[in-house]
N, C-alpha and C positions, 0 to 999 in steps of 0.2 A: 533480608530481602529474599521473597521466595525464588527461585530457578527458572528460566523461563527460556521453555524450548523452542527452539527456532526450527522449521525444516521448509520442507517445498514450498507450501503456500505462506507461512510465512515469510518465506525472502522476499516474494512479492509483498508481500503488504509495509513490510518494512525499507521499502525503495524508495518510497516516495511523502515526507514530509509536508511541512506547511511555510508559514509565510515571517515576514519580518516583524520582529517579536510579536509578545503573544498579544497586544491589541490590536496587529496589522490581522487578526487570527479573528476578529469579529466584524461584520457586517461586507463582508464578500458577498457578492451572488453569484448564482452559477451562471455562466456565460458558455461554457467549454462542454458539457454534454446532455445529454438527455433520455427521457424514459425510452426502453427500447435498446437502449445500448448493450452490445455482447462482445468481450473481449478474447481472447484463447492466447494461452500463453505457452510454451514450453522451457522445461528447464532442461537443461545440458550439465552434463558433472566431466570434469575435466580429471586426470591420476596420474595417466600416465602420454601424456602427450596431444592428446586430440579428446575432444570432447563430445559424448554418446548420448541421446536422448536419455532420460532418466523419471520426466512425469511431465502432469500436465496442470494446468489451472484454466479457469474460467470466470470471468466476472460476467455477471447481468444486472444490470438498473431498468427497474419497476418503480412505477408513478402510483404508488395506493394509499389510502386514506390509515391514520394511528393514533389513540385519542383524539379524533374528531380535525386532526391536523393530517394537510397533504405531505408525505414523505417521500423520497428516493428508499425504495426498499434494494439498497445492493447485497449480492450476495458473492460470495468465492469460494468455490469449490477446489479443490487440489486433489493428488493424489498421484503415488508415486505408479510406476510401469512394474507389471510382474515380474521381470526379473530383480527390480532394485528392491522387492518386497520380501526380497529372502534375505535382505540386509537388512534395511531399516522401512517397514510397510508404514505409509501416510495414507489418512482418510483425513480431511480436514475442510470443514465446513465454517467460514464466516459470515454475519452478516449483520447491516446496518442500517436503523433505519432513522434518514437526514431528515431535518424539517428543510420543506424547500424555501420556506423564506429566509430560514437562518445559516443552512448549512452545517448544521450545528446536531451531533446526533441525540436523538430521544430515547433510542432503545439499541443494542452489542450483544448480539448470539455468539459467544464461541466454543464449538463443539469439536475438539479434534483430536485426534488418533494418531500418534509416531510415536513410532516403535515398541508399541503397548503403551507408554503413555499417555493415559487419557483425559482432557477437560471438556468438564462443562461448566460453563457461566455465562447465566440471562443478566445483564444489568442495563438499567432503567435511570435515566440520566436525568435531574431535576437542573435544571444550567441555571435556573435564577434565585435558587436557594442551594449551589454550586455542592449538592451532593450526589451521589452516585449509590444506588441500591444492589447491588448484587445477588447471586446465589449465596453470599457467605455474610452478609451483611449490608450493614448501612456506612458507606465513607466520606470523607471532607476531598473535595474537588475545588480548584484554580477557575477563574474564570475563562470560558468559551473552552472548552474539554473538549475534545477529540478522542478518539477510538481512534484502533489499529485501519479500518477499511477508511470509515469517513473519512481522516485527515490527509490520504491516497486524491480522493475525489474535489475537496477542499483546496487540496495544491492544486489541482490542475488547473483554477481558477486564478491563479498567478500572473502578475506582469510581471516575468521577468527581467523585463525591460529596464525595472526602476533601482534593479542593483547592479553593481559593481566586481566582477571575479575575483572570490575570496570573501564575499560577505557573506554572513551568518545568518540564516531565518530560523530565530525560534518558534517554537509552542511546546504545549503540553497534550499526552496523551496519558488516559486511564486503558491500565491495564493490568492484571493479573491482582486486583484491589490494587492497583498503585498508582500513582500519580508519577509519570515520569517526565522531564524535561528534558527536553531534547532540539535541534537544529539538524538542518540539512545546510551548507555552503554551495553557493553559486560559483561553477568555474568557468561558464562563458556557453559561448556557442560553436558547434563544429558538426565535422559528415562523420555519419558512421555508416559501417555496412554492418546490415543484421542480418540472421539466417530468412527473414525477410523479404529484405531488400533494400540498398540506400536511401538516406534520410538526413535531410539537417535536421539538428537536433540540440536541445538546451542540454547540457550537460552539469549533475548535481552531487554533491558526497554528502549523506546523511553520515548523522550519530547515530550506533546502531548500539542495542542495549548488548551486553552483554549474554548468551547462553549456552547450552549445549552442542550450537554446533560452531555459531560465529563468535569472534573476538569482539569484545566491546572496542568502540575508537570508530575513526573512519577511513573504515577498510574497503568499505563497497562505493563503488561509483556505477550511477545509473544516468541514463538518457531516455529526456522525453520530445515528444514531436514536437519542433518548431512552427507549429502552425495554431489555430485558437482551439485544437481539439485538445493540445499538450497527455497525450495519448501516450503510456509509458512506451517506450521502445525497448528498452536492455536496460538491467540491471547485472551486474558482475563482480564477485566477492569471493576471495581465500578463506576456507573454511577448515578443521581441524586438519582431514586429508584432503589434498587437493582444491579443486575451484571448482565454483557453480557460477552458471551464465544462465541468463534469463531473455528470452526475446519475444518479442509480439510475434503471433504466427498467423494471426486472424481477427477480424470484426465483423460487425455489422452496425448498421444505423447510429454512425456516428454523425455528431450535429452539424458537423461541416466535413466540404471533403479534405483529404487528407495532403493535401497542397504540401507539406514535406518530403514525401514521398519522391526520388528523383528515379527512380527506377529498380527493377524486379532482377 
C-alpha cells in the first residue's frame, strides 16, 4: 500500500465521512448546502501547552456544468502560515466535481505540496461500470465511490437522527488508486465552544487511514453543526508531536441560517 501523507488540508478532509453502510451511501440528495458556499477554516497545532495558529483552508462550491451534467464544483485550498513553512511548507489544492443529482463524484483533482512532497492525480470516475481512471492508470471501484472532498459534502446530507451512539457509518473512498473502507461512529450530541463561538453540535470519530503524520484508528473526534446546514465545526487529533485542532472561523452563503450557533 502506497504511503499517504496527511497534513493541513488533509485533516480537514479526512474529518468528515459518510453514511450507514455503503448502500445508505447511494441516492442522498443534497438538502444541507448550496452553490455559493464559502467556508474558512483554521488549524491550531498544540506542543507545548496552548495552541498557536499554524494555516489556513478554504472550501468554495460552484454550481457548473461537466460532461454535459450539472456539478458542485468544490474546491479546498490549505496552506501552512510562514512561520510553520520553515518546518513543514503545505500548498495543497483539492477538488471535486459532484453530480447534483447523484452526489456522487465524476471528476478528483489532487495537486499537493508538504514538505516537498508532491502529488498530482486527475481521476475521472465512471460509477456505473465502478472504474475509476487516473493519472497512473485505469482501477476496479466498489459501488457509489467517493473521493476525499465529496464524501465531506455527502455527509453533511445525514440524518443523524436515525442512529444510535456508537453506531458505525460505513463507505468507501478512492484514493491514492485505492479503494479504501472506512466508517465514521456517531457519539451523540453535545455544546462545544470553538475559537468561533458556542454551538450544538453532532459529535463523530471517523476511521482515519493511516500516514505520515496521523495514526491509523480512531484517534480524531470532530463536530458538526446541529442545525440542517451540518456545517463542520472542529475537528481534533494527536499527531506524531503533539495535537492539531481545527475550527470553522468563517462562511458565507450558507443555505440556511446557522440556528446552532448559541453565541460569539
Amino acid at each position: 500500500m502506497k504511503t499517504i501523507k496527511l497534513s493541513l488540508l488533509s485533516f480537514f478532509l479526512f474529518a468528515i465521512p459518510a453514511t450507514k453502510g455503503n448502500q445508505d451511501f447511494c441516492g442522498i440528495k443534497n438538502s444541507s448546502f448550496q452553490g455559493g458556499e464559502v467556508v474558512a477554516m483554521t488549524v491550531f497545532y498544540n506542543t507545548l501547552g496552548s495552541y498557536i495558529g499554524a494555516g489556513d483552508a478554504t472550501f468554495t462550491t460552484t454550481i457548473e456544468r461537466l460532461n454535459g451534467k450539472p456539478v458542485y464544483h468544490i474546491v479546498g485550498v490549505g496552506s501552512t502560515y510562514p512561520f510553520f513553512d520553515n518546518f513543514f511548507k503545505v500548498r495543497d489544492r483539492y477538488e471535486s466535481f459532484v453530480d447534483t443529482a447523484t452526489l456522487l463524484p465524476i471528476k478528483f483533482i489532487r495537486n499537493v505540496s508538504e514538505g516537498g512532497y508532491k502529488i498530482y492525480n486527475n481521476v475521472n470516475f465512471n460509477q456505473s461500470a465502478n472504474t475509476a481512471t487516473s493519472t497512473n492508470g485505469v482501477f476496479k471501484i466498489t459501488d457509489c465511490m467517493q473521493d476525499v472532498v465529496s464524501a465531506i459534502y455527502y455527509a453533511r446530507n445525514i440524518n443523524f437522527d436515525k442512529y444510535k451512539p456508537g453506531d458505525k457509518i460505513q463507505f468507501d473512498m478512492f484514493l491514492d488508486d485505492e479503494v479504501h473502507h472506512l466508517y465514521l461512529k456517531y457519539l451523540g450530541k453535545e455544546k462545544i465552544k470553538t475559537k468561533y463561538g458556542k454551538f450544538r453540535a453532532i459529535k463523530i470519530k471517523p476511521l482515519l487511514i493511516k500516514g505520515t503524520i496521523f495514526d491509523g484508528g480512531e484517534n480524531m473526534n470532530a463536530w458538526i453543526s446541529d442545525d440542517p446546514n451540518h456545517l463542520l465545526l472542529r475537528a481534533e487529533s494527536p499527531i506524531v508531536v503533539g495535537t492539531i485542532k481545527v475550527d470553522m472561523m468563517g462562511y458565507r452563503n450558507l443555505r440556511y441560517p446557522l440556528t446552532s450557533l448559541m453565541g460569539l
